[in-house]
N, C-alpha and C positions, 0 to 999 in steps of 0.2 A: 240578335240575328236580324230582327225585321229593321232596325235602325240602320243597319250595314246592308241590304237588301236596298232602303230608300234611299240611301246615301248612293248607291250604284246607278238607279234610275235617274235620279235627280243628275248626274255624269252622264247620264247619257242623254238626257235633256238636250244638252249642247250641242249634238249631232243630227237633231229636228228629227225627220221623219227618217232616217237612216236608224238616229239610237233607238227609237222605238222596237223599228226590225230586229235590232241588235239584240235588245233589251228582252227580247222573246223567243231569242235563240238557243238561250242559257233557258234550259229547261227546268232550273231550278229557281227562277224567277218568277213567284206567281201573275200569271195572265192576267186574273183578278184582281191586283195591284196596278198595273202596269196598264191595262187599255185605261179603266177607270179615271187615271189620271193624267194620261194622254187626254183625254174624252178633257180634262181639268185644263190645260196648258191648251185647249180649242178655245174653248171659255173665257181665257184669258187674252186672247188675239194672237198667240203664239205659232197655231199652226190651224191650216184646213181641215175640215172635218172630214169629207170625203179621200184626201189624200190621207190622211192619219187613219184613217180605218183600212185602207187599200194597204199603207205599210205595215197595220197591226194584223192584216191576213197574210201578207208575206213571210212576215214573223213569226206567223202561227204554223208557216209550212219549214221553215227553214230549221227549226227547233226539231220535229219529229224526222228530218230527213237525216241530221244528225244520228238519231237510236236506228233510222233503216238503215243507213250505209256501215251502224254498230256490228247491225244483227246479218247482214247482207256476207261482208268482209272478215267479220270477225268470230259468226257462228255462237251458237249459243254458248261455250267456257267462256269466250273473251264474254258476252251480255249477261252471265252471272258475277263474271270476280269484278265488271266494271259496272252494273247494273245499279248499285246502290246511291255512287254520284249522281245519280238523274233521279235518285227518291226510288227506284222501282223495285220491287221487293218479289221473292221469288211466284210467289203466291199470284201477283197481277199476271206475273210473265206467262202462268200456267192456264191463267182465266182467259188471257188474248191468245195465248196456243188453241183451245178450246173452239173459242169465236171465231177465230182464222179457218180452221178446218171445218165449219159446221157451212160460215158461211163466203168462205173465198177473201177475195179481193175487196168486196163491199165493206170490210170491217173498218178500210182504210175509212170513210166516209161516216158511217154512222158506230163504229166504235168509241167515237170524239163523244158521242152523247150519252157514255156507258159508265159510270162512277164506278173507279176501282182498275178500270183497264185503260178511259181514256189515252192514257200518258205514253201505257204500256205497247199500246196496236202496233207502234212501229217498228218492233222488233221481230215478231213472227214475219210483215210483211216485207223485210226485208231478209231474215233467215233464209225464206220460202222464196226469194228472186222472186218477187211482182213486180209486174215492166214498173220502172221508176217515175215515167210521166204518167201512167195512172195513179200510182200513189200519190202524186204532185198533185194533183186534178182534185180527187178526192177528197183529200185531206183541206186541198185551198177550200172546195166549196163545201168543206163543213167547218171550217173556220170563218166564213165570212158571215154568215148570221151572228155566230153568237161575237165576233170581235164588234159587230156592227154594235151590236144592243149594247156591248159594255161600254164602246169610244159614246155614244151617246148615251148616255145615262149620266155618266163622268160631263160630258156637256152641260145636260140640263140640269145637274145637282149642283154645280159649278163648285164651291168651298164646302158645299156635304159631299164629293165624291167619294168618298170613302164610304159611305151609305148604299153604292151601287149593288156589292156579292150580293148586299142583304134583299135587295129589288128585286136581284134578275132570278133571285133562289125560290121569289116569293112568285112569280110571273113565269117563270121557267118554262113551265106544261103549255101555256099558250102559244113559247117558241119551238118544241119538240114534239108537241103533237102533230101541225101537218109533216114537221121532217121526217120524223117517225111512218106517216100516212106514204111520202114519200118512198121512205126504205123498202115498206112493202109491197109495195109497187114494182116496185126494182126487182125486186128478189122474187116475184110470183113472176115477171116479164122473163126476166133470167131462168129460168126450170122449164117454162114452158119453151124456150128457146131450146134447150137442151131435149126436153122429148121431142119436138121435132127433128132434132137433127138426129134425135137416137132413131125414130120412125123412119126415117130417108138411109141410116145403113142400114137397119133390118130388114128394107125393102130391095 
């Protein structure tokens, strides 16, 4: 499978910063393969690093838009009997039902940082109709950190790219901890937003 999986990428090599996007669309294509060694084919004078990380966040949005417009149009029967070709297993789908209702729209953003639902978030928020260019938004800038750290890592390891999951797994807290500091920020600004407006109709 992983031989057939590089043989895929390595095809989409040919399409420069296009196959990249391409290549991240297919949700069954580990990201962790794929920027890494984009991040390799910089390294090698193949492509820009700033535009290959711009199209490995594009990639990173056009993948999950796919399971929103699943969960959107198709409702949770179609995202259970076709849920399994995208890896998603019933259990994720229940964990990002969970986080959707506890914390809205913001899951689209920092559910990317959540092991076990990442994959999953885009289906509740499109079940649930979330305006579509906020999940666009969301999703982009929570892909842009971490596509950034893997396309350069894959740079600076240049022929050990493949050495990068093990890096960014082992550094990881030093990139989710302000996004994290971030989240909650959001989400204390967001409630306090809501008691006031609740204050202004009870008055």
């Amino acid at each position: 499978m992983e031989t057939i999986i590089m043989d895929m990428i390595e095809a989409f090599k040919s399409l420069s910063y296009f196959g990249v996007m391409l290549a991240l669309t297919f949700e069954f294509i580990p990201a962790e393969i794929v920027l890494p060694l984009a991040g390799y084919w910089v390294y090698q004078g193949d492509m820009n690093l700033y535009l290959t990380i711009f199209a490995g966040s594009i990639g990173g949005v056009t993948g999950p838009l796919t399971l929103y417009f699943l969960g959107k149009y198709g409702g949770r029967p179609l995202v259970l009997k076709f849920g399994k070709y995208f890896l998603i297993k019933d259990e994720q789908l229940n964990k990002a039902d969970r986080f959707f209702e506890r914390y809205g729209g913001g899951i689209a953003f920092f559910g990317r940082f959540v092991p076990g639902i990442r994959t999953a978030v885009s289906l509740p928020c499109g079940m649930l109709k979330m305006n579509v260019w906020k999940f666009i938004l969301f999703t982009y800038l929570a892909m842009l950190p971490v596509t950034s750290a893997y396309v350069y890592l894959g740079y600076k390891l240049g022929p050990r790219w493949e050495q990068a999951g093990a890096i960014f797994s082992q550094y990881a807290n030093f990139l989710l901890i302000p996004i994290a500091l971030i989240v909650i920020w959001f989400v204390m600004k967001a409630q306090k937003q809501k008691q006031r407006q609740k204050l202004k109709v009870d008055q």
